[in-house]
C-alpha positions as CSV (number, residue, x, y, z in Angstrom):
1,X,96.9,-96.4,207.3
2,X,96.9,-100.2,207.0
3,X,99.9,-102.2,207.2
4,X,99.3,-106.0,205.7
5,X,102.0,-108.7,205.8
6,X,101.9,-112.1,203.7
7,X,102.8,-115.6,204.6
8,X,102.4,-119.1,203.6
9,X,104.0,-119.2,200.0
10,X,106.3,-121.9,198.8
11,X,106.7,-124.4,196.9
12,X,104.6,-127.1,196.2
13,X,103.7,-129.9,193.8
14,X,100.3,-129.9,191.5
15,X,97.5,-131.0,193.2
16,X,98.7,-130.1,196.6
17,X,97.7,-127.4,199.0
18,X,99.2,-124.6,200.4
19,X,97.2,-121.6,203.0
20,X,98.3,-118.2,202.7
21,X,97.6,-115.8,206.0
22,X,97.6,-112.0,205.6
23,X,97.7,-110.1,208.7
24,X,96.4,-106.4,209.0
25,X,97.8,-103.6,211.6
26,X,96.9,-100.1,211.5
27,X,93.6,-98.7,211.0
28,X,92.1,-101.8,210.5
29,X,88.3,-100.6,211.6
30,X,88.6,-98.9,208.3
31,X,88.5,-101.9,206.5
32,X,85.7,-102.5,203.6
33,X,87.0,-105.9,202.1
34,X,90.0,-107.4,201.3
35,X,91.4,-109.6,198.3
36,X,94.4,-111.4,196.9
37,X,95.6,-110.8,193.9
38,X,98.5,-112.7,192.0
39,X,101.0,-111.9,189.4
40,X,102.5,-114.4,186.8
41,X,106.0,-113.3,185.3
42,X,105.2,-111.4,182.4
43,X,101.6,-110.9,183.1
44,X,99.2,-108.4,184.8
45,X,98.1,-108.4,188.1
46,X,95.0,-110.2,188.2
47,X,92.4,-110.6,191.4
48,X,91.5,-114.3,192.3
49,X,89.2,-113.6,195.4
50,X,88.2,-110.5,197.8
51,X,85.9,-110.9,200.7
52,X,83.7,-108.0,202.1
53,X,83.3,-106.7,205.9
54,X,79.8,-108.8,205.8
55,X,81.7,-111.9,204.1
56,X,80.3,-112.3,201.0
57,X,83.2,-113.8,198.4
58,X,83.8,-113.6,194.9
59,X,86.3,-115.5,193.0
60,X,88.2,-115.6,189.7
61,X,86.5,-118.2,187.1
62,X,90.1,-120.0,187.2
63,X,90.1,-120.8,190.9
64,X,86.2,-121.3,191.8
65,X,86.3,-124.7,193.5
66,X,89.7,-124.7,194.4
67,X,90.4,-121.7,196.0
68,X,88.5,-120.1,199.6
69,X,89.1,-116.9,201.2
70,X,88.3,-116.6,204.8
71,X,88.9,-113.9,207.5
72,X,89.0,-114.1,211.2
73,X,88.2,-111.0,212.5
74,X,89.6,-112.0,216.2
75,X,92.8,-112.2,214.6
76,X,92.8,-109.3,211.8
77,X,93.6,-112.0,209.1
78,X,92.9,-113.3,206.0
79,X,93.0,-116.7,204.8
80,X,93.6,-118.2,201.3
81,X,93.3,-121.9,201.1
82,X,94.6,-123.1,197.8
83,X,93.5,-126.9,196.7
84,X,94.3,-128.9,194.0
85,X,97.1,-126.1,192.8
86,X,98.0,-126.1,189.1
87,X,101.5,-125.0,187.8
88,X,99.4,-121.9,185.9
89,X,99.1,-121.0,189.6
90,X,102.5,-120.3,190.0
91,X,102.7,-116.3,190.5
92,X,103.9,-113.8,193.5
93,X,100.7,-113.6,196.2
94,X,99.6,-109.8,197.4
95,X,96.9,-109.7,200.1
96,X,95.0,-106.4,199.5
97,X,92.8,-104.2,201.7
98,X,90.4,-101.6,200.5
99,X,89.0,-99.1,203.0
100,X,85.9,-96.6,202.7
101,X,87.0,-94.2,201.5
102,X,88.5,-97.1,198.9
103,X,91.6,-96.2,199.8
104,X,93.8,-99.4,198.3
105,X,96.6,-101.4,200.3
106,X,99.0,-103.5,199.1
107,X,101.4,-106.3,200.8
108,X,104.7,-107.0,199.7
109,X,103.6,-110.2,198.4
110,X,104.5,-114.4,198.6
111,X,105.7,-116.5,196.5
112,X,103.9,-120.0,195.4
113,X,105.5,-122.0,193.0
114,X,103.8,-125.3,191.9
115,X,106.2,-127.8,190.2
116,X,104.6,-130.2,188.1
């Protein structure tokens, strides 16, 4: 089992910055990659970036340039630094974890709320 815990949300106007941290307990040798994901009100979940155990990164078209995902293994966390934040960004944060067996995790998610 993996246990992962958000932090960082807020709020925030457009065009500012915020860094969100997830931190992973548990079986975290079992780890494969990691992602957050966000969700709008009335809209699907949607993933914006996911990094794998060897750190390559993929991002959602809407956030390339603005958005980095970074891990420090030393610390079992996950970064995402959001720059230049939009109010279409507003949404509820969840830091995901998928292991090998691609068993999924889930945090309980944070919220970010960009005014404009």
């Amino acid at each position: 089992q993996v246990q992962l815990v958000e932090s960082g949300g807020g709020l925030v106007q457009a065009g500012g910055s915020l860094r969100l941290s997830c931190a992973s307990s548990g079986s975290v040798f079992s780890i494969n990659s990691m992602g957050w994901s966000r969700q709008a009100p009335g809209k699907q979940r949607e993933l914006v970036a996911a990094i794998t155990s060897g750190d390559s990164t993929n991002y959602a078209d809407s956030v390339k340039g603005r958005f980095t995902i970074s891990r420090d293994n030393a610390k079992n966390t996950v970064y995402l630094q959001m720059n230049s934040l939009k109010p279409e960004d507003t949404a509820v944060y969840y830091c995901s974890a998928r292991d090998r067996q691609h068993r999924a995790y889930w945090g309980q998610g944070t919220r970010v709320t960009v005014s404009s």
